[in-house]
C-alpha positions as CSV (number, residue, x, y, z in Angstrom):
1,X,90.8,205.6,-58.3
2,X,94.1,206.0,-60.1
3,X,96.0,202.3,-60.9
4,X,100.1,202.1,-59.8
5,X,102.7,199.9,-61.2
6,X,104.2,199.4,-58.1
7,X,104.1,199.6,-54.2
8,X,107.0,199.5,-52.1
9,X,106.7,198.4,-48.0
10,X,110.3,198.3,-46.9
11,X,111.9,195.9,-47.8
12,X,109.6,194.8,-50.7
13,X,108.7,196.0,-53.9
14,X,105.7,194.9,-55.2
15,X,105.0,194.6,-58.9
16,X,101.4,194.8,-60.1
17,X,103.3,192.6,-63.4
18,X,105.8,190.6,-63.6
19,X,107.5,191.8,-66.7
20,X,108.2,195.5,-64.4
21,X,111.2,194.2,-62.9
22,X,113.1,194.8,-65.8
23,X,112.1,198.4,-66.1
24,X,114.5,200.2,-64.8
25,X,112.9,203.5,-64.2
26,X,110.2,202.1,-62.1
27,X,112.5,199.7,-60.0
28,X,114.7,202.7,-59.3
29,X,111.5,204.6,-58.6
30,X,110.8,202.2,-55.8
31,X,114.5,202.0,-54.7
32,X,114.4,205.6,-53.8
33,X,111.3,204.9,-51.6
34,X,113.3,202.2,-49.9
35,X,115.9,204.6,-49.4
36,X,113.2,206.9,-47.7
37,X,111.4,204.2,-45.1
38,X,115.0,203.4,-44.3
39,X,115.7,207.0,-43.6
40,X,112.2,207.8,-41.5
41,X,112.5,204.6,-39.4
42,X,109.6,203.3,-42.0
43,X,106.8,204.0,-39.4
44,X,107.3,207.7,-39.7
45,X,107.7,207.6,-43.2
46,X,104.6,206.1,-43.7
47,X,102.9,208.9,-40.7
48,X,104.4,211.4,-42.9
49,X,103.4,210.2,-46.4
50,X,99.7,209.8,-45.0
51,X,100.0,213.3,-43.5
52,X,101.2,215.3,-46.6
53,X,98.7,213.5,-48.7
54,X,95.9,214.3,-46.7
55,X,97.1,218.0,-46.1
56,X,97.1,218.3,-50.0
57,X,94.0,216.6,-50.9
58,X,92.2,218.6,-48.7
59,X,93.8,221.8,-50.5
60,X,93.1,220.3,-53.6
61,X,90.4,218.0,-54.0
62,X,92.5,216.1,-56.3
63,X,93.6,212.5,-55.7
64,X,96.2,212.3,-58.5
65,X,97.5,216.0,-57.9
66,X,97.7,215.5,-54.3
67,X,99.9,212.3,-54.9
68,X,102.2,214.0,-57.4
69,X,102.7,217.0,-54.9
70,X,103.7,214.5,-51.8
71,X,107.8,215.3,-51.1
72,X,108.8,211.9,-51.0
73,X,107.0,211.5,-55.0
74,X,108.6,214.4,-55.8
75,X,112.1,213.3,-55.3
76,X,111.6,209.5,-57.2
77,X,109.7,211.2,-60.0
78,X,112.4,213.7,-60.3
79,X,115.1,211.4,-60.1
80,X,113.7,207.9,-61.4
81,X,115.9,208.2,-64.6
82,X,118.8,208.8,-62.8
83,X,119.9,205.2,-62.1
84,X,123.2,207.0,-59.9
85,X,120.6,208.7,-57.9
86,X,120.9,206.6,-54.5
87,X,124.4,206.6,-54.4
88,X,124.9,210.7,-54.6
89,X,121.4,211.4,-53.3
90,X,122.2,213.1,-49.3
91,X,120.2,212.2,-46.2
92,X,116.6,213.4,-46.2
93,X,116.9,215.1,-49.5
94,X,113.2,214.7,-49.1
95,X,112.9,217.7,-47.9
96,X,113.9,219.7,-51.1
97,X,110.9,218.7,-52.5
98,X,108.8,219.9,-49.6
């Protein structure tokens, strides 16, 4: 099983270290997840995450893969380096990574 750096459940981030909240890339990683549960009413988001994760590892037997192919890690990998990404990123943009 893979090991992450971070978890976000709206409205926490959760650090596996302490030192991480001064990285910027993963705290803006997480901040677009926030964005996301905000967006989907969090339930669904969650509903949705689980869904597309599933659907993916079936197709590829491939934890890792599976996770990196899910919309909503799509759009924060792609844009985690972009620390003006939340305030130009448009509703459900999501969905361009689909």
């Amino acid at each position: 099983m893979p090991r992450f750096h971070a978890i976000t459940i709206w409205p926490f981030i959760i650090l596996k270290h302490k030192k991480l909240q001064y990285d910027k890339v993963i705290i803006n990683h997480e901040k677009i997840h926030l964005k996301q549960q905000i967006e989907m009413l969090w339930v669904l988001y969650f509903i949705w995450y689980l869904t597309e994760f599933l659907i993916r590892w079936l197709l590829t037997r491939n934890f890792m893969l599976a996770y990196h192919q899910i919309s909503f890690e799509k759009e924060a990998y792609s844009n985690e380096k972009n620390l003006n990404y939340l305030s130009e990123r448009k509703f459900w943009n999501f969905l361009n990574y689909f």
